[in-house]
Backbone as ProteinMPNN parsed JSONL, in Angstrom:
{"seq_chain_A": "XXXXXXXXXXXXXXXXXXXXXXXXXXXXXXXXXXXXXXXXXXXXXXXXXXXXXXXXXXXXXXXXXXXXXXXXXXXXXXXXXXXXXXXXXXXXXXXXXXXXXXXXXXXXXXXXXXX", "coords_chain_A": {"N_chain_A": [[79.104, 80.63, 76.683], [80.092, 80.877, 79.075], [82.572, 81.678, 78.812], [82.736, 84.351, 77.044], [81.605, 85.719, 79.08], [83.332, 85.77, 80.742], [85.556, 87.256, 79.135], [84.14, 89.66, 78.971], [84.598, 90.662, 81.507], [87.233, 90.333, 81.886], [88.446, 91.992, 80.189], [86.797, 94.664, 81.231], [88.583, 94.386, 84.188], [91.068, 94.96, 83.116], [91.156, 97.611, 82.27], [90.305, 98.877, 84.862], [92.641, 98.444, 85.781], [94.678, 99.828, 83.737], [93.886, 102.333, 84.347], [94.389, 102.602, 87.097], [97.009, 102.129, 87.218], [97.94, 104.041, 85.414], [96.993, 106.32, 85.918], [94.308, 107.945, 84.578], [91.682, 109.575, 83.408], [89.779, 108.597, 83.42], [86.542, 106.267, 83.673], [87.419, 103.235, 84.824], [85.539, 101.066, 83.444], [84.797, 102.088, 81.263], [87.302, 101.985, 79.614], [87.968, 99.724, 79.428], [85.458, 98.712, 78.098], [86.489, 99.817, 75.752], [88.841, 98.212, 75.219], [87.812, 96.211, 74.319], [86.159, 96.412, 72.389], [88.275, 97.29, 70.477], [89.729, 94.91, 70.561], [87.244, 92.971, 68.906], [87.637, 94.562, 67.041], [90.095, 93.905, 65.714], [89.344, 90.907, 64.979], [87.698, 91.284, 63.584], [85.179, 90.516, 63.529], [81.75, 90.154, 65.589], [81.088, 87.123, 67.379], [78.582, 85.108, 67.588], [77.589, 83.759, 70.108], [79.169, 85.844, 72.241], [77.774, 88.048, 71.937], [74.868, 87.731, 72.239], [75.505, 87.099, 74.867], [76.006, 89.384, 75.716], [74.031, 90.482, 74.926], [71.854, 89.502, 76.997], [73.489, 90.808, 79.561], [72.438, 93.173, 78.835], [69.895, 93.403, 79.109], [68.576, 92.817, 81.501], [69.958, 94.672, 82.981], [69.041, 96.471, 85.074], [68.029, 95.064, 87.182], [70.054, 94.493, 88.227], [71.993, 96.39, 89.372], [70.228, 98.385, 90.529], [68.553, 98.03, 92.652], [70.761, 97.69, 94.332], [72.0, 100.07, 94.501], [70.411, 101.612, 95.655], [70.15, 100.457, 97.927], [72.904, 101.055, 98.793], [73.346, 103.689, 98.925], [71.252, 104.417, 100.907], [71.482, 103.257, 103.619], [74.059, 104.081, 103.983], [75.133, 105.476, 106.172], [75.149, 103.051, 108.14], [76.652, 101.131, 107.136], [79.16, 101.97, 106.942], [80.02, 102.113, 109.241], [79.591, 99.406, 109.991], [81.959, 98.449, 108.733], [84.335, 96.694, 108.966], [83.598, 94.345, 109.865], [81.75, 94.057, 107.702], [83.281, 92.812, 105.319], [85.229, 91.047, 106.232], [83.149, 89.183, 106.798], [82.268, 88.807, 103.991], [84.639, 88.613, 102.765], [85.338, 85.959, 104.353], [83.206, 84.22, 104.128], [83.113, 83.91, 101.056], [85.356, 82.968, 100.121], [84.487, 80.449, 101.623], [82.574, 79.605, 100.136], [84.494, 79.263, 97.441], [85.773, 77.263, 98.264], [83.812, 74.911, 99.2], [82.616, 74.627, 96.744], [85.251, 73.96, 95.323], [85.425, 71.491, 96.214], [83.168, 70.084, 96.049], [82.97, 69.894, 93.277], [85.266, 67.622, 93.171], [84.58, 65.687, 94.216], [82.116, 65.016, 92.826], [82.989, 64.318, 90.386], [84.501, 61.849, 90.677], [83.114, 60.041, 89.481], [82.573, 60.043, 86.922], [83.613, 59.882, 83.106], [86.582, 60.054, 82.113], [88.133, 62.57, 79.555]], "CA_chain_A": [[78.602, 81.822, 77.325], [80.775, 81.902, 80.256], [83.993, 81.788, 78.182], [82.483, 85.784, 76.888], [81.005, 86.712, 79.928], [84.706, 86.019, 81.568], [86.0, 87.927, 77.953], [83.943, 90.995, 78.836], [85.149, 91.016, 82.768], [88.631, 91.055, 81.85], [88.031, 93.573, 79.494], [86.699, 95.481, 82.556], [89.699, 94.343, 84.849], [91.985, 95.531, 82.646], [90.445, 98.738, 82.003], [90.371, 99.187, 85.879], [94.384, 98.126, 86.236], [95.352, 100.417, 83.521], [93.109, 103.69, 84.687], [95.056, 102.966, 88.512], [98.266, 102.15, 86.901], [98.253, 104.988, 84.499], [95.973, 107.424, 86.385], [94.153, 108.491, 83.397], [90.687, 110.531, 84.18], [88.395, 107.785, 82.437], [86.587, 105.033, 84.44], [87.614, 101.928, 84.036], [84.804, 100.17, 82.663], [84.861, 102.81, 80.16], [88.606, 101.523, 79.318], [87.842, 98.086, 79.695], [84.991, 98.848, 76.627], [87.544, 100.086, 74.361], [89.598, 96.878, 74.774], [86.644, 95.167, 73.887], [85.757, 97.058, 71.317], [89.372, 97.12, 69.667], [89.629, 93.111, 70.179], [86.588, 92.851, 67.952], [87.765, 95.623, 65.796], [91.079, 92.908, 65.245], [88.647, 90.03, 65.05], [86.809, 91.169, 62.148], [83.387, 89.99, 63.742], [80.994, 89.779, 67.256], [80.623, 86.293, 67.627], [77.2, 85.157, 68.038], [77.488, 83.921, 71.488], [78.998, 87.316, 72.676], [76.261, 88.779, 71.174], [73.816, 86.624, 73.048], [75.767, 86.722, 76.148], [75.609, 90.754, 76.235], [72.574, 91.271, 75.615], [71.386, 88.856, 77.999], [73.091, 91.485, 80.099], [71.879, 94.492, 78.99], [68.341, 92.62, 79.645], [68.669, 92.904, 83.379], [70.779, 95.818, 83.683], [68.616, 96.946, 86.107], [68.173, 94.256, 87.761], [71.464, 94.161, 88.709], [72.889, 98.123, 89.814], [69.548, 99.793, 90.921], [68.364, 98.015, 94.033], [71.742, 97.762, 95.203], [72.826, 101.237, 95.186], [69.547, 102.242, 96.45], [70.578, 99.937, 99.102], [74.011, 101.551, 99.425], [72.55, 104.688, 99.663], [70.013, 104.4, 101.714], [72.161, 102.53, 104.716], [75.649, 104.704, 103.771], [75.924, 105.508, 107.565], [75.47, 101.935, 108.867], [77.47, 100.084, 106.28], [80.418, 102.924, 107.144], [80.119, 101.894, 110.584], [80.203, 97.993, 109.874], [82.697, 98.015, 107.61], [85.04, 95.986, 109.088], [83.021, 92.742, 110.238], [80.897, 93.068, 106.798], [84.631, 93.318, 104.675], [85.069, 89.817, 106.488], [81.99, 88.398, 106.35], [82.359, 88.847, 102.653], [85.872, 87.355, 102.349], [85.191, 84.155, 104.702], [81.664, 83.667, 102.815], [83.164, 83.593, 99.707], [86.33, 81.849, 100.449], [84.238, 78.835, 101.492], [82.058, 78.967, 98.447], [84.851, 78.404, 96.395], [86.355, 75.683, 98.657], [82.893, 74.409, 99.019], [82.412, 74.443, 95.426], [85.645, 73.21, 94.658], [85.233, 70.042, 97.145], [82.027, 69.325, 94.666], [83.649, 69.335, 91.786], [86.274, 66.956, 93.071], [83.341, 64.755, 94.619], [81.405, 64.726, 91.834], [83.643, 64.291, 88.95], [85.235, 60.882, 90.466], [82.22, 58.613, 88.903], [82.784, 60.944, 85.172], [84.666, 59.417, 82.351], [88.063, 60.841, 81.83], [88.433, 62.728, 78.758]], "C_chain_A": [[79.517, 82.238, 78.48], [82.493, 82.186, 79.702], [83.755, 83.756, 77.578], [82.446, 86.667, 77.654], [82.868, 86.691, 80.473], [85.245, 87.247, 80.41], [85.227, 89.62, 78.721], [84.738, 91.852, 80.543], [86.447, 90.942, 82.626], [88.985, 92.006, 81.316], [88.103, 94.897, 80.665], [88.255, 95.835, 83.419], [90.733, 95.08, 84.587], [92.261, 96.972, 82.376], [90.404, 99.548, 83.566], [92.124, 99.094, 85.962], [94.487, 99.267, 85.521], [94.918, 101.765, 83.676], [93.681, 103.893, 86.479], [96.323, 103.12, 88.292], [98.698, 103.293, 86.119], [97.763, 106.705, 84.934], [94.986, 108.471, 85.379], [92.635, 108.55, 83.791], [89.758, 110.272, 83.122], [88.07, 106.677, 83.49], [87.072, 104.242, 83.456], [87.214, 101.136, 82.994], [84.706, 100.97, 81.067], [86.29, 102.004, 79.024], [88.568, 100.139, 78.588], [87.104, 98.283, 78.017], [85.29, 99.417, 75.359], [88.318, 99.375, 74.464], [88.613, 95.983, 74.208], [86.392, 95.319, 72.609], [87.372, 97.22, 70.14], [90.004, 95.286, 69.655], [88.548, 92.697, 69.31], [87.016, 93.691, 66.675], [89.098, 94.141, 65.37], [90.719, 91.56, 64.652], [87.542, 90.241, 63.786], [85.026, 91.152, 62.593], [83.031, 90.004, 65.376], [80.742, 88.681, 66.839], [79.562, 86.07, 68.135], [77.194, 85.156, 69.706], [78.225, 84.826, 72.33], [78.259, 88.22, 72.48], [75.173, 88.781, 72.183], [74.092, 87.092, 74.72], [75.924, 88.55, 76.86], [74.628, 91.28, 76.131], [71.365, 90.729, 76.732], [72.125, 89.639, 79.527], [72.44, 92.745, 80.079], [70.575, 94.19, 79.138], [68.172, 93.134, 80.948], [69.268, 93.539, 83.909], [70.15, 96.378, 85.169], [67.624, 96.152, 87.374], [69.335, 93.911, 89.036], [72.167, 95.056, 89.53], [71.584, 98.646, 90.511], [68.854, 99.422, 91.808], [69.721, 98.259, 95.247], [72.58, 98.812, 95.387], [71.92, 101.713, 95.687], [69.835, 101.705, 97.864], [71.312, 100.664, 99.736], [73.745, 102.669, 100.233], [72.027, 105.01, 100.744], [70.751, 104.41, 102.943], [73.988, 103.372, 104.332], [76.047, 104.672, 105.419], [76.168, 103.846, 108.227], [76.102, 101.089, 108.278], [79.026, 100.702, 106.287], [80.572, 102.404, 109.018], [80.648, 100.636, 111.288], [80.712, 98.052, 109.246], [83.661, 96.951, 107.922], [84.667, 94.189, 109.372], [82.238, 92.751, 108.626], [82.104, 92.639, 105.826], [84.837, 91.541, 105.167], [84.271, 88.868, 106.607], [81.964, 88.059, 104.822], [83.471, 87.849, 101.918], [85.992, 85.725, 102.61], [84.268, 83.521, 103.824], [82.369, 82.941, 101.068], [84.531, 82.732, 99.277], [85.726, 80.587, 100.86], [83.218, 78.852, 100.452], [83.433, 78.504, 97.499], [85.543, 77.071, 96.776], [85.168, 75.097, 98.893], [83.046, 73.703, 97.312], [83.409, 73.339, 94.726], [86.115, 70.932, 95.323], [83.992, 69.112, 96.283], [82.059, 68.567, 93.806], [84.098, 67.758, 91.746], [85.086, 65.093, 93.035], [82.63, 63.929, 93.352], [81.678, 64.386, 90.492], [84.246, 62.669, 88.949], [84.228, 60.154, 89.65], [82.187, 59.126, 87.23], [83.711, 60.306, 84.779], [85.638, 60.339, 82.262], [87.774, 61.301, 80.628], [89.284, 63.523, 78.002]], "O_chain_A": [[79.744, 83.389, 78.852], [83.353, 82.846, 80.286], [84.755, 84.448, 77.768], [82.834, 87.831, 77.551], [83.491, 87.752, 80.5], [85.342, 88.344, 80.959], [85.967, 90.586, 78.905], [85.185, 92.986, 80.714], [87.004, 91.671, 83.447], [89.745, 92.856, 81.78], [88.983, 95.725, 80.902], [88.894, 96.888, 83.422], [91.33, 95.761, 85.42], [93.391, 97.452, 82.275], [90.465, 100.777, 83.538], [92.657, 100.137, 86.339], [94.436, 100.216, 86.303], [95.644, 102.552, 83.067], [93.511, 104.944, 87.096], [96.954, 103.992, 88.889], [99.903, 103.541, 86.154], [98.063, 107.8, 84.46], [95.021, 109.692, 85.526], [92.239, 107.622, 84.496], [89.177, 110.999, 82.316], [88.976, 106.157, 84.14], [87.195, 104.25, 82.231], [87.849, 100.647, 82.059], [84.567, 100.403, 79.983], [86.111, 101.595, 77.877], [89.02, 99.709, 77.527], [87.744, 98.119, 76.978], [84.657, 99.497, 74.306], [89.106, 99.655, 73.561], [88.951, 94.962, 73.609], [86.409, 94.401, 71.789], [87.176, 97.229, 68.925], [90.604, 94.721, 68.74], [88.977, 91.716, 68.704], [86.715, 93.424, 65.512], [88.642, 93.358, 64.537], [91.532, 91.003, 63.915], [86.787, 89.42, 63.264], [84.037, 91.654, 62.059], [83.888, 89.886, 66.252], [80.092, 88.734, 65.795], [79.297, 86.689, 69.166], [76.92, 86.109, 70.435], [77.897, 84.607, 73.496], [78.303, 89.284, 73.097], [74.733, 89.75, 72.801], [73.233, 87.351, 75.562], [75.944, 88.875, 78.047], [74.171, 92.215, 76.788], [70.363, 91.311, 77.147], [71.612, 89.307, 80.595], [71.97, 93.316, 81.062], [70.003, 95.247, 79.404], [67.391, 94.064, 81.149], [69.432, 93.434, 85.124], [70.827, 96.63, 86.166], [66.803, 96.611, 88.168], [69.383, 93.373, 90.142], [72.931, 94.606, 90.384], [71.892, 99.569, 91.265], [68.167, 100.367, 92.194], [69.745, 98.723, 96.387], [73.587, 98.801, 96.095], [72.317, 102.558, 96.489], [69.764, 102.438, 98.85], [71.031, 101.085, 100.859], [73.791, 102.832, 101.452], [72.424, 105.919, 101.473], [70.783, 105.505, 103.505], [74.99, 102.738, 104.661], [76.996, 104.037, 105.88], [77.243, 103.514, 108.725], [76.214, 100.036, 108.905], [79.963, 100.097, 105.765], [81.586, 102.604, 109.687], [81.402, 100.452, 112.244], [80.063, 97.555, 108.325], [83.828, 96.178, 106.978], [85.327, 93.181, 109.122], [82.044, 91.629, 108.158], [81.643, 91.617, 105.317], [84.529, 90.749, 104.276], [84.647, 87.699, 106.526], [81.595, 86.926, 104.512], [83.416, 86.936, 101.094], [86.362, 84.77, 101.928], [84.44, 82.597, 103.029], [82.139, 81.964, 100.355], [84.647, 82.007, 98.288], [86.329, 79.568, 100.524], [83.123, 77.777, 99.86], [83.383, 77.44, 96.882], [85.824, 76.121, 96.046], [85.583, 73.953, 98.707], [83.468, 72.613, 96.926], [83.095, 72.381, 94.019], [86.68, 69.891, 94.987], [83.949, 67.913, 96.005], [81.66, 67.449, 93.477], [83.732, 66.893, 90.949], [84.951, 64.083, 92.345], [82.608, 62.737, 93.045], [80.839, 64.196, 89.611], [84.491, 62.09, 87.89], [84.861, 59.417, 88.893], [81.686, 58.358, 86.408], [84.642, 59.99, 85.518], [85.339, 61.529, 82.367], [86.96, 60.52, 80.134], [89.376, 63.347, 76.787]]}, "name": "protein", "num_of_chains": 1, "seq": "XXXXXXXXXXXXXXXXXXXXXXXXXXXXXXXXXXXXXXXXXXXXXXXXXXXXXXXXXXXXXXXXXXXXXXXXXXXXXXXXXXXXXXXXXXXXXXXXXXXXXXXXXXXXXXXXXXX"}
């Protein structure tokens, strides 16, 4: 599952790079879902667990986009105002999750068999 879900976000990524790199007057994600959609077209088939693993998002789509632009919304002036301390709050935060995270790993993997 996360080997797809990464599959559909590069999709995306890519779809964003070549709509800045190319300037071409499509979003990205739009882009991104015609690489997707022409890597399956090459592939003959949707693999089950891409299957699975998109519609497990389209499940919660709104879950996901429609508190948090009501958020944006809502607060536009005061999130234009902090931008610069939340912009770093964001980067440090998430810079020690992954050195958190990857201090875990390391932790937690010495007593695991090798394989």
């Amino acid at each position: 599952m996360i080997g797809y879900l990464t599959l559909i976000l590069l999709c995306q990524l890519c779809g964003e790079v070549a709509v800045g790199l190319l300037g071409l007057p499509v979003p990205g994600p739009v882009l991104g879902m015609v690489f997707l959609f022409t890597f399956l077209l090459i592939r003959g088939h949707v693999p089950d667990d891409l299957s699975a693993t998109a519609d497990g998002l389209l499940r919660n789509m709104s879950l996901l986009f429609v508190p948090a632009g009501t958020g944006v919304i809502m607060h536009i002036k005061l999130l234009s105002d902090a931008l610069v301390p939340l912009s770093l709050a964001v980067a440090i935060s998430t810079s020690a999750a992954i050195v958190v995270t990857g201090l875990m790993m390391r932790l937690l993997s010495k007593g695991a068999p090798d394989e």
